[in-house]
VOROGU-445200 format. One record per residue: residue number from 1; chain; y negated, x, z negated of N, C-alpha, C, O in turn. Coordinates in pm, whole numbers, padded with zeros to 5 digits. Atoms other than C-alpha are relative to their C-alpha. Example, Ala and Ser with C-alpha at 12.3 -4.5 7.8 and 13.67 -1.06 7.14 Angstrom:
VOROGU-445200
<r num="1" chaine="A" n_Y="00119" n_X="00089" n_Z="00000" ca_Y="00450" ca_X="01230" ca_Z="-00780" c_Y="-00120" c_X="00090" c_Z="00000" o_Y="-00118" o_X="00194" o_Z="-00066"/>
<r num="2" chaine="A" n_Y="00119" n_X="-00082" n_Z="00006" ca_Y="00106" ca_X="01367" ca_Z="-00714" c_Y="-00109" c_X="-00077" c_Z="-00073" o_Y="-00220" o_X="-00026" o_Z="-00090"/>
***
This chain:
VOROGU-445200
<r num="1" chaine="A" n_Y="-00136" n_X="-00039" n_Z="00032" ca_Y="-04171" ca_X="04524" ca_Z="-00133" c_Y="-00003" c_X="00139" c_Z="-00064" o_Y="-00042" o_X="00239" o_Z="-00004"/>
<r num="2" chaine="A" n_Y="-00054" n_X="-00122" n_Z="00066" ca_Y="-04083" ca_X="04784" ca_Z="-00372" c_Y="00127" c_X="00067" c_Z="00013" o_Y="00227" o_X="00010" o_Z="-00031"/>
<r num="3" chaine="A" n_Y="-00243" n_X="00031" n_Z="00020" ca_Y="-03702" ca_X="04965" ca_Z="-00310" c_Y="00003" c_X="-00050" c_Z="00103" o_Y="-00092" o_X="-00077" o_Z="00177"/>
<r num="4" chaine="A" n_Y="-00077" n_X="00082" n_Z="-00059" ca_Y="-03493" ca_X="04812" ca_Z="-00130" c_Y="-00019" c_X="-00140" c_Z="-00040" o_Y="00004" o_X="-00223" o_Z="00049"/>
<r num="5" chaine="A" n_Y="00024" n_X="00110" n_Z="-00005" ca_Y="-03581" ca_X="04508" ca_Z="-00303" c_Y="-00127" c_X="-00095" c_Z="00012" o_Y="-00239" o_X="-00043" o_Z="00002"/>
<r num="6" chaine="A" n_Y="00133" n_X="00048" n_Z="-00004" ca_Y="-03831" ca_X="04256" ca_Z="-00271" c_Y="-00046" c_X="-00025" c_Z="-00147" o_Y="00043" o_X="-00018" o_Z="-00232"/>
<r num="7" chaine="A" n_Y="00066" n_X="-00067" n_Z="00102" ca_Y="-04048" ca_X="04275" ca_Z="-00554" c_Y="-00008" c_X="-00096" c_Z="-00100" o_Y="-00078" o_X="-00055" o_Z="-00192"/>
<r num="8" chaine="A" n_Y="-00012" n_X="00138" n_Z="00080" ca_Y="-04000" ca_X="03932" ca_Z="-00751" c_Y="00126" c_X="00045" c_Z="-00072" o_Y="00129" o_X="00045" o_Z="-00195"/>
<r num="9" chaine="A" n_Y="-00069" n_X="-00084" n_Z="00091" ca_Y="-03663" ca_X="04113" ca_Z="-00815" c_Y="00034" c_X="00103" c_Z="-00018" o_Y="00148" o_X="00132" o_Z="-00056"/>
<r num="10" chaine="A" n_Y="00003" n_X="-00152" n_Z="00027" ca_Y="-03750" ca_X="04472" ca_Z="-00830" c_Y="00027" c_X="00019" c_Z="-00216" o_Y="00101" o_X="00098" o_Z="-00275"/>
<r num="11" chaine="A" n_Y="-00035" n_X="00009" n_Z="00137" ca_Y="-03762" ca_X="04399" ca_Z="-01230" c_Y="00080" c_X="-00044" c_Z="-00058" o_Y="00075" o_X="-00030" o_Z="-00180"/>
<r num="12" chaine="A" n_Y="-00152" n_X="00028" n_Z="-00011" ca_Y="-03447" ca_X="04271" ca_Z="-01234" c_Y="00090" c_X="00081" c_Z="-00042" o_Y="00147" o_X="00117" o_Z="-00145"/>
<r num="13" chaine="A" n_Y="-00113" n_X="-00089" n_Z="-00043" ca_Y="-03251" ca_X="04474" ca_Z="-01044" c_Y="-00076" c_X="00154" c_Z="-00100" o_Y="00004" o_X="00245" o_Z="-00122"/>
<r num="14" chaine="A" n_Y="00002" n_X="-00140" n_Z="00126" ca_Y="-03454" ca_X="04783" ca_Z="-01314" c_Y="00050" c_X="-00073" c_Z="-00082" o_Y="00163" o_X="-00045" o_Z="-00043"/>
<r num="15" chaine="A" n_Y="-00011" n_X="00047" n_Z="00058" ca_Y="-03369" ca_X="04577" ca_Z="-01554" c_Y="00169" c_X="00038" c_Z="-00044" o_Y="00217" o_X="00110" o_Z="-00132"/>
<r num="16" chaine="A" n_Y="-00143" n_X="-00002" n_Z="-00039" ca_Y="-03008" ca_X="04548" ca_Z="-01473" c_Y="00086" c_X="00163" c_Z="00012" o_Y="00202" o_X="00188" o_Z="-00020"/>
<r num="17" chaine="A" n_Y="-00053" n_X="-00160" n_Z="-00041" ca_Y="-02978" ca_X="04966" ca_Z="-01360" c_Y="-00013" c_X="-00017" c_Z="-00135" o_Y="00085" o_X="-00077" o_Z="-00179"/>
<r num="18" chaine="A" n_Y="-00014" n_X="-00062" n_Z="00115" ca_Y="-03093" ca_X="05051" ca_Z="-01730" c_Y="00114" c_X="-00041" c_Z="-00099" o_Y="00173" o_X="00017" o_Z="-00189"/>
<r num="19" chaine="A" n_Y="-00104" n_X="00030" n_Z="00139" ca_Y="-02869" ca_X="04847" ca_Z="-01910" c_Y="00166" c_X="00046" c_Z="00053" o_Y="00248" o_X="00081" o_Z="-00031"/>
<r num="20" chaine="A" n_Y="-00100" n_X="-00064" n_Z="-00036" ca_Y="-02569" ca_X="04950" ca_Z="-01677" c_Y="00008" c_X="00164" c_Z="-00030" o_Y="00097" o_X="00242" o_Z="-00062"/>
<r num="21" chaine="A" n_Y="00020" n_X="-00192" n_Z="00057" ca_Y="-02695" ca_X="05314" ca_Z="-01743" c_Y="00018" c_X="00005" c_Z="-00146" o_Y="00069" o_X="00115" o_Z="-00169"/>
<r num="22" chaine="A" n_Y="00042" n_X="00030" n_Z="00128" ca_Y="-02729" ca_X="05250" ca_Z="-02082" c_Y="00161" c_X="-00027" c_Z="-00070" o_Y="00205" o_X="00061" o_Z="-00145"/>
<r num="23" chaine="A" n_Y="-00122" n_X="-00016" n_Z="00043" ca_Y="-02371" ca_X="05128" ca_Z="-02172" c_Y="00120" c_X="00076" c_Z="00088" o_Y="00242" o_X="00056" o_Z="00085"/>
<r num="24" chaine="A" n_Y="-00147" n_X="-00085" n_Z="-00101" ca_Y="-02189" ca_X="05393" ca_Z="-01897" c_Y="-00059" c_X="00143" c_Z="-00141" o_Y="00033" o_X="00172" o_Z="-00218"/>
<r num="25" chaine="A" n_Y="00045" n_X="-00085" n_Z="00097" ca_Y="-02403" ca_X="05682" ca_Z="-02155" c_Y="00073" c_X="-00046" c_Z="-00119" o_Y="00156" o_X="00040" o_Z="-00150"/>
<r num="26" chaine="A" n_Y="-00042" n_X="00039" n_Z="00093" ca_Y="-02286" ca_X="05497" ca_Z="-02446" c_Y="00139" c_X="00038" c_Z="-00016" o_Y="00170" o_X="00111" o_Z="-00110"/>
<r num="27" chaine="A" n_Y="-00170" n_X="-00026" n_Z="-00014" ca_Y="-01905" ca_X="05527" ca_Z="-02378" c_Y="-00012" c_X="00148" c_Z="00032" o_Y="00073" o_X="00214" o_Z="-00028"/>
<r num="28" chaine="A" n_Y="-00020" n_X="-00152" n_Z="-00023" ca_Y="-01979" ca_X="05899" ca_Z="-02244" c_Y="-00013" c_X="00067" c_Z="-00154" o_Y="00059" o_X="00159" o_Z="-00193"/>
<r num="29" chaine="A" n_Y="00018" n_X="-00073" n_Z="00098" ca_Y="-02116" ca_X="05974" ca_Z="-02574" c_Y="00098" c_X="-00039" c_Z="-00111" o_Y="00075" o_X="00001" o_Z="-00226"/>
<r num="30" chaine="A" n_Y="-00062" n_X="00068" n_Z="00096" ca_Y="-01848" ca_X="05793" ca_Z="-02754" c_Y="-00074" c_X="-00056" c_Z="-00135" o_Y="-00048" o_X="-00020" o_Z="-00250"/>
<r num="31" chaine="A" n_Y="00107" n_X="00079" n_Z="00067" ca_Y="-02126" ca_X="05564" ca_Z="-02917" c_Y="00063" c_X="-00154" c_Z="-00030" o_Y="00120" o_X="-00205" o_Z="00066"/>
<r num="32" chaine="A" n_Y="-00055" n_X="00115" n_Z="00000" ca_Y="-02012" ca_X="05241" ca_Z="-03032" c_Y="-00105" c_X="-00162" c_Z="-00006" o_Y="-00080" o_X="-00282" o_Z="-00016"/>
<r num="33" chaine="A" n_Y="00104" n_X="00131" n_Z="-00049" ca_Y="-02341" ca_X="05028" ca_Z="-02976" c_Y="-00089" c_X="00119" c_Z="00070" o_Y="-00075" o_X="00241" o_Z="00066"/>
<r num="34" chaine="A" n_Y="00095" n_X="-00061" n_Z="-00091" ca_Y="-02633" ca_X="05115" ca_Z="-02743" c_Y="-00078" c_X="00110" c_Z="-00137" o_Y="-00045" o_X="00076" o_Z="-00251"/>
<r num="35" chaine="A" n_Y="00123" n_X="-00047" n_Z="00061" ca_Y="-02882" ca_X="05333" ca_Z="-02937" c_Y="-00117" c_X="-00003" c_Z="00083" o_Y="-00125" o_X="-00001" o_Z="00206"/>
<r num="36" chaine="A" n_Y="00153" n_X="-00080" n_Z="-00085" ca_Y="-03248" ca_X="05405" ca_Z="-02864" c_Y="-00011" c_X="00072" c_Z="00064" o_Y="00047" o_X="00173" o_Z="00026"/>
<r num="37" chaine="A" n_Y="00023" n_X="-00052" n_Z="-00073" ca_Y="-03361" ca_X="05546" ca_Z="-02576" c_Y="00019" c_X="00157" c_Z="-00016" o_Y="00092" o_X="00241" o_Z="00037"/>
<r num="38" chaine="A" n_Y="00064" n_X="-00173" n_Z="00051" ca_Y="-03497" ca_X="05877" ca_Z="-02736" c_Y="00163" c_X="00048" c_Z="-00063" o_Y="00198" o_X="00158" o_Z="-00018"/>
<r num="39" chaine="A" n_Y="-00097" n_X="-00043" n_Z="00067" ca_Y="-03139" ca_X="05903" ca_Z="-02959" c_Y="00094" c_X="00017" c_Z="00114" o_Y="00171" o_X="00111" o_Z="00095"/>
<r num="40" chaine="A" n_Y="-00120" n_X="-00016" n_Z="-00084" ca_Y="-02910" ca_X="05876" ca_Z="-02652" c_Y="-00038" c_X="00124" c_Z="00093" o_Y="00052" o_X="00200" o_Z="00129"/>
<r num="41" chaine="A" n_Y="-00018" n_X="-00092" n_Z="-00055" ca_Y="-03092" ca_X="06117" ca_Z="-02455" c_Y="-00028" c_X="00135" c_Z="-00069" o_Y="-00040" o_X="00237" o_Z="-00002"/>
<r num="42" chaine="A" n_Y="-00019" n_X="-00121" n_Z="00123" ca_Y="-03107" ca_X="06372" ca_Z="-02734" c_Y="00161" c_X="00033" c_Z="00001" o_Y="00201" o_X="00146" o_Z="00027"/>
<r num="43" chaine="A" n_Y="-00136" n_X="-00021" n_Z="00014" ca_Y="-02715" ca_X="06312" ca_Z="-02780" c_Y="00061" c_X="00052" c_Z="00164" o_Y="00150" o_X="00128" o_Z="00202"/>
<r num="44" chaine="A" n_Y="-00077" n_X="-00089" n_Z="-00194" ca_Y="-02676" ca_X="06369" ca_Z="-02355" c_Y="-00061" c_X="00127" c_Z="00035" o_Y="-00003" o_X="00201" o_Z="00114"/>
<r num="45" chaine="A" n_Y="-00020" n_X="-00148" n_Z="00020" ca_Y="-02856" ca_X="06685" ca_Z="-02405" c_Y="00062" c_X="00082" c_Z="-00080" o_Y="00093" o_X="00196" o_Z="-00045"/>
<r num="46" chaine="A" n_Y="-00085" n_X="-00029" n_Z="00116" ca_Y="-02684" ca_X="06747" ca_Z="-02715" c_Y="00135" c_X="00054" c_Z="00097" o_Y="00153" o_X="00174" o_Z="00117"/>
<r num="47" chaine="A" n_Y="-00101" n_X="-00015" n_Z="-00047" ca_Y="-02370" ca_X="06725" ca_Z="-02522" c_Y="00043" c_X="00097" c_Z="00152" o_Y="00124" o_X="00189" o_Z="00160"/>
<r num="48" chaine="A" n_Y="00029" n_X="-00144" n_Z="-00108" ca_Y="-02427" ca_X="06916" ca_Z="-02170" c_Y="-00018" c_X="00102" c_Z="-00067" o_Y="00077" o_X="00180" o_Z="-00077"/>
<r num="49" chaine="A" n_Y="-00035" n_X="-00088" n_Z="00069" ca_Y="-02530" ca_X="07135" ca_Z="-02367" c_Y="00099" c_X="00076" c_Z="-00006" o_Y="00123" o_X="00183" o_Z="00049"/>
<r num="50" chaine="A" n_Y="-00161" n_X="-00036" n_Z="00068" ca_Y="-02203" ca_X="07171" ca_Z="-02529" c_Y="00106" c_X="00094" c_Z="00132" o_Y="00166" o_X="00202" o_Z="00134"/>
<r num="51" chaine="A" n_Y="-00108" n_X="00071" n_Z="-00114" ca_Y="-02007" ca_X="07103" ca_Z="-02206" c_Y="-00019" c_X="00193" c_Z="00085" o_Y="00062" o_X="00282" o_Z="00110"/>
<r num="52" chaine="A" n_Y="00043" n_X="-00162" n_Z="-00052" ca_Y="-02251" ca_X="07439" ca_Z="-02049" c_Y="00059" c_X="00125" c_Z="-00079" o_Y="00145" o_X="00208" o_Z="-00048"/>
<r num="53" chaine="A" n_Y="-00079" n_X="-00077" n_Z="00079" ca_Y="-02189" ca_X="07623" ca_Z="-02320" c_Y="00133" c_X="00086" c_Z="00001" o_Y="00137" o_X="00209" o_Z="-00005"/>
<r num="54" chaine="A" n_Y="-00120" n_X="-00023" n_Z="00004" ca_Y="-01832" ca_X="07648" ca_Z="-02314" c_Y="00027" c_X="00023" c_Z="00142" o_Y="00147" o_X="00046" o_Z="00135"/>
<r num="55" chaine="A" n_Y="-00015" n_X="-00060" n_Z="-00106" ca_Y="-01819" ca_X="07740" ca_Z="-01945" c_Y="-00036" c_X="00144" c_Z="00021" o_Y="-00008" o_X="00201" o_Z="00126"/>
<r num="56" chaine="A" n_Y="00066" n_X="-00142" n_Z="00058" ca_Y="-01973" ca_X="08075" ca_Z="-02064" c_Y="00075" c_X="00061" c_Z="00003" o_Y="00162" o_X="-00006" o_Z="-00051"/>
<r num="57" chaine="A" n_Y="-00022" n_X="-00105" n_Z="00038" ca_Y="-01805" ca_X="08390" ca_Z="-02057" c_Y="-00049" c_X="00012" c_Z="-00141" o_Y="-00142" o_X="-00040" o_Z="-00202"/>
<r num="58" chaine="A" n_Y="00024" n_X="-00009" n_Z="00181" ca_Y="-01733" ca_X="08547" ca_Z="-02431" c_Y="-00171" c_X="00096" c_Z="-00009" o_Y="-00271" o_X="00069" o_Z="-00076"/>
<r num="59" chaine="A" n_Y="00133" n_X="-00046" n_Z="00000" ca_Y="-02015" ca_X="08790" ca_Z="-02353" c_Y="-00120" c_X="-00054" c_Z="00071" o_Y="-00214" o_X="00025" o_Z="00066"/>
<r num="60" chaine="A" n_Y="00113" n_X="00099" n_Z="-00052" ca_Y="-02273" ca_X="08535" ca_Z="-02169" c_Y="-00045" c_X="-00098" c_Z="-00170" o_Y="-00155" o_X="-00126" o_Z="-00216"/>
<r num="61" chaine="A" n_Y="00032" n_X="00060" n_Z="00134" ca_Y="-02202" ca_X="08347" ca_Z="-02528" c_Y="-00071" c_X="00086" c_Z="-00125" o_Y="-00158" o_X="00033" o_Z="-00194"/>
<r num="62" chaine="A" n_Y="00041" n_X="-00091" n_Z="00078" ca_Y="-02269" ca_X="08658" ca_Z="-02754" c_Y="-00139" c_X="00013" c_Z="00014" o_Y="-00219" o_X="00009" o_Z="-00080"/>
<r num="63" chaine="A" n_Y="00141" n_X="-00007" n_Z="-00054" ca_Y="-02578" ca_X="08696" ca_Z="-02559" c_Y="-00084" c_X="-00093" c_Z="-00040" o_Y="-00183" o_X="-00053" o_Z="-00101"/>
<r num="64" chaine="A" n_Y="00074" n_X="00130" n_Z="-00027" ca_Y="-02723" ca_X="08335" ca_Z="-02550" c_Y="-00001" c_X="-00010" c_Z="-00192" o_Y="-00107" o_X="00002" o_Z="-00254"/>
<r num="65" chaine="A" n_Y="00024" n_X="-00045" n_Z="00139" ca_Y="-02602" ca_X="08344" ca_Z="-02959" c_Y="-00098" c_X="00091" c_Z="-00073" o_Y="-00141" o_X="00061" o_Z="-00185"/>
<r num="66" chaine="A" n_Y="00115" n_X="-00126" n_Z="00025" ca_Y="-02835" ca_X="08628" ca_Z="-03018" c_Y="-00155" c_X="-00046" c_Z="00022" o_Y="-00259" o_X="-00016" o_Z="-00036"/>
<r num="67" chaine="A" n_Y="00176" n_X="00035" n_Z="-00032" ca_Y="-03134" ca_X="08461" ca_Z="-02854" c_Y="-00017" c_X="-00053" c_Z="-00072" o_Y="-00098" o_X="-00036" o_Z="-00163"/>
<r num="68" chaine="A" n_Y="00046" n_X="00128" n_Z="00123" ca_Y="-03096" ca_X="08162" ca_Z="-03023" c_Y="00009" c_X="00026" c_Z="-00155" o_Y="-00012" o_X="-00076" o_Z="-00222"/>
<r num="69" chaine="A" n_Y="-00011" n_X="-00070" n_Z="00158" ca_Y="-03056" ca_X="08342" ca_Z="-03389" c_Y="-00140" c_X="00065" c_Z="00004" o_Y="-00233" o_X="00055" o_Z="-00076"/>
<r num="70" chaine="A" n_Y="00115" n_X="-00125" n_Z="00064" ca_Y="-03298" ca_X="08624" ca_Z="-03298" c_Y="-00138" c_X="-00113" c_Z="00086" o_Y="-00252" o_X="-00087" o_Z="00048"/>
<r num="71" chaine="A" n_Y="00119" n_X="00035" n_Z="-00013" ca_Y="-03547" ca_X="08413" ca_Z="-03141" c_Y="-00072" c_X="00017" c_Z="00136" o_Y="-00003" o_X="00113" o_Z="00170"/>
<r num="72" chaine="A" n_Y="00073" n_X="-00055" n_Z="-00150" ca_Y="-03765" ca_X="08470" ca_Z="-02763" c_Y="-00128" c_X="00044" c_Z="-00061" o_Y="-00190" o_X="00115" o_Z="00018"/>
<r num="73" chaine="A" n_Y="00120" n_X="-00081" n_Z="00036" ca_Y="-04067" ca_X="08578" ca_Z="-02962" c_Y="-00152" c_X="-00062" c_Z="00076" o_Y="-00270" o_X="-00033" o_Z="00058"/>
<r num="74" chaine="A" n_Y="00120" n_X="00070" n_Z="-00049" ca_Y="-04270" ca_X="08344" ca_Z="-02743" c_Y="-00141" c_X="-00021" c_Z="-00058" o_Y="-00250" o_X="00027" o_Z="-00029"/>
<r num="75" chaine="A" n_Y="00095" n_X="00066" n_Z="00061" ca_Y="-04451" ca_X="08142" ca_Z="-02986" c_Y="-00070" c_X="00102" c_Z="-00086" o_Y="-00184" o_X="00065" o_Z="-00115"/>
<r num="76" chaine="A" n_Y="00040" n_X="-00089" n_Z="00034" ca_Y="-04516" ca_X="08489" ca_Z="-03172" c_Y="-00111" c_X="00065" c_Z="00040" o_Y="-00200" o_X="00100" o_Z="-00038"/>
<r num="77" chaine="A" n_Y="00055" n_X="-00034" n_Z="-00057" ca_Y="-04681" ca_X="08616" ca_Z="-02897" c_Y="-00133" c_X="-00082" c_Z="00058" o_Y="-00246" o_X="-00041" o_Z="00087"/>
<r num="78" chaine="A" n_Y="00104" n_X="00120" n_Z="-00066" ca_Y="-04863" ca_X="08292" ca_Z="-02767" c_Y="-00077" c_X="00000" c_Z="-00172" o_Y="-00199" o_X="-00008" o_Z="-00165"/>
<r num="79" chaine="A" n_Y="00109" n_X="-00028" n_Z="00137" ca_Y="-05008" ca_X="08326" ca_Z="-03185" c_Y="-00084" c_X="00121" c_Z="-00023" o_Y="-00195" o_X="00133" o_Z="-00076"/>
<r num="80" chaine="A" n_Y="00095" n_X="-00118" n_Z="00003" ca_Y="-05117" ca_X="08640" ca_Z="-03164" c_Y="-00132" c_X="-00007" c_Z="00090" o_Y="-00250" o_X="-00006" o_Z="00057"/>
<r num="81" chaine="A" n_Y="00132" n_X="00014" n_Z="-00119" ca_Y="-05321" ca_X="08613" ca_Z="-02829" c_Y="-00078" c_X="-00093" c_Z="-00063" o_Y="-00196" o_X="-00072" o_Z="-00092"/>
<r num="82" chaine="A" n_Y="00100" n_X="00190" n_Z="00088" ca_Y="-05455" ca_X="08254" ca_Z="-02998" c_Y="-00091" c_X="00076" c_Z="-00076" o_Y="-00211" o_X="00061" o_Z="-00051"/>
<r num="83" chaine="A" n_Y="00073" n_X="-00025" n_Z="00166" ca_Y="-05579" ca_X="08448" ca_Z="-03347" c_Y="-00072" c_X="00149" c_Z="00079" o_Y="-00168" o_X="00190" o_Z="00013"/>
<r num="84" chaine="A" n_Y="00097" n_X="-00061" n_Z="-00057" ca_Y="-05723" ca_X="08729" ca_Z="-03106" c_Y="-00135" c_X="-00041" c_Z="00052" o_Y="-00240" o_X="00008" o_Z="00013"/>
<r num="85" chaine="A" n_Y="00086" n_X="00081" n_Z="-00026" ca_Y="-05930" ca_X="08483" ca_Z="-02908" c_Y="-00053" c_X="-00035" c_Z="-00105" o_Y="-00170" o_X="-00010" o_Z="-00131"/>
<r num="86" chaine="A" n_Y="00131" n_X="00077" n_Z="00115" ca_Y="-06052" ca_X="08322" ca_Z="-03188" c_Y="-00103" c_X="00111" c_Z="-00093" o_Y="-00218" o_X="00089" o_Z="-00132"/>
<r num="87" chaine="A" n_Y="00081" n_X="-00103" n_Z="00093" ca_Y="-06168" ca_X="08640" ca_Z="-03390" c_Y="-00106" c_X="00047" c_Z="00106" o_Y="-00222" o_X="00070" o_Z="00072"/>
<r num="88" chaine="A" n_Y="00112" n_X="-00069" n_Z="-00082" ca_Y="-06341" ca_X="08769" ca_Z="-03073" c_Y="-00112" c_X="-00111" c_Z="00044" o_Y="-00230" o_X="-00108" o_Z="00079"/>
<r num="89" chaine="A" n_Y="00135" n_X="00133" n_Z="-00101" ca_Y="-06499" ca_X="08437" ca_Z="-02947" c_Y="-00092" c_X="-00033" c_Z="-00140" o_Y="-00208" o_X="-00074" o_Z="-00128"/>
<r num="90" chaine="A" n_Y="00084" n_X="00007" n_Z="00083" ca_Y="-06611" ca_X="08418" ca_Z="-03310" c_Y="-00047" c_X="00069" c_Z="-00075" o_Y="-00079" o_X="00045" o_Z="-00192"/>
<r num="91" chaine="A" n_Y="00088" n_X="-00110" n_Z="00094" ca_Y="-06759" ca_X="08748" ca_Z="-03385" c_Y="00038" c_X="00097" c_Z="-00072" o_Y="-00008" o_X="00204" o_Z="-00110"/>
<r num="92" chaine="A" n_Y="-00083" n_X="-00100" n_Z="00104" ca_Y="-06511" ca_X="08866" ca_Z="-03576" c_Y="-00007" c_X="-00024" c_Z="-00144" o_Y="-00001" o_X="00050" o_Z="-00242"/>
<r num="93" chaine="A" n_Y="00003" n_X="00030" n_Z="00179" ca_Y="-06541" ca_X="08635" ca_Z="-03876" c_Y="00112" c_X="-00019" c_Z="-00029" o_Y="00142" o_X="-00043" o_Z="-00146"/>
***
């Protein structure tokens, strides 16, 4: 037994959750057929998102605007260390 159910209709009853999940998302996103997996949960982060967003204070938004324009500098930083390593592990060619 898998679940609560026994296991002949554990694939079923998944069967059955996704597609009930599947057209309750659909109507949230005001979608008018199912889409692909990957597109609907792009559009339900898309939309929290949104939803977060706008619960923001004007200056929590100014802020969060700014990052996302100016950037976290992460991947900047994670390139630099990278192109260090590599010059030192290789000599310095």
């Amino acid at each position: 037994m898998v679940g609560p159910y026994p296991s002949s209709d554990h694939q079923l009853y998944s069967q059955l959750h996704f597609v009930l999940i599947s057209h309750f998302l659909k109507d949230y996103l005001g979608l008018h057929t199912v889409p692909s997996d990957r597109y609907m949960l792009e559009q339900l982060v898309i939309k929290l998102g949104k939803e977060a967003f706008d619960l923001l204070s004007d200056n929590e938004k100014h802020i969060m605007k700014f990052f996302i324009w100016a950037g976290c500098s992460c991947h900047k930083d994670l390139n630099t260390v990278h192109g260090g390593y590599t010059a030192v592990t290789n000599g310095g060619r």
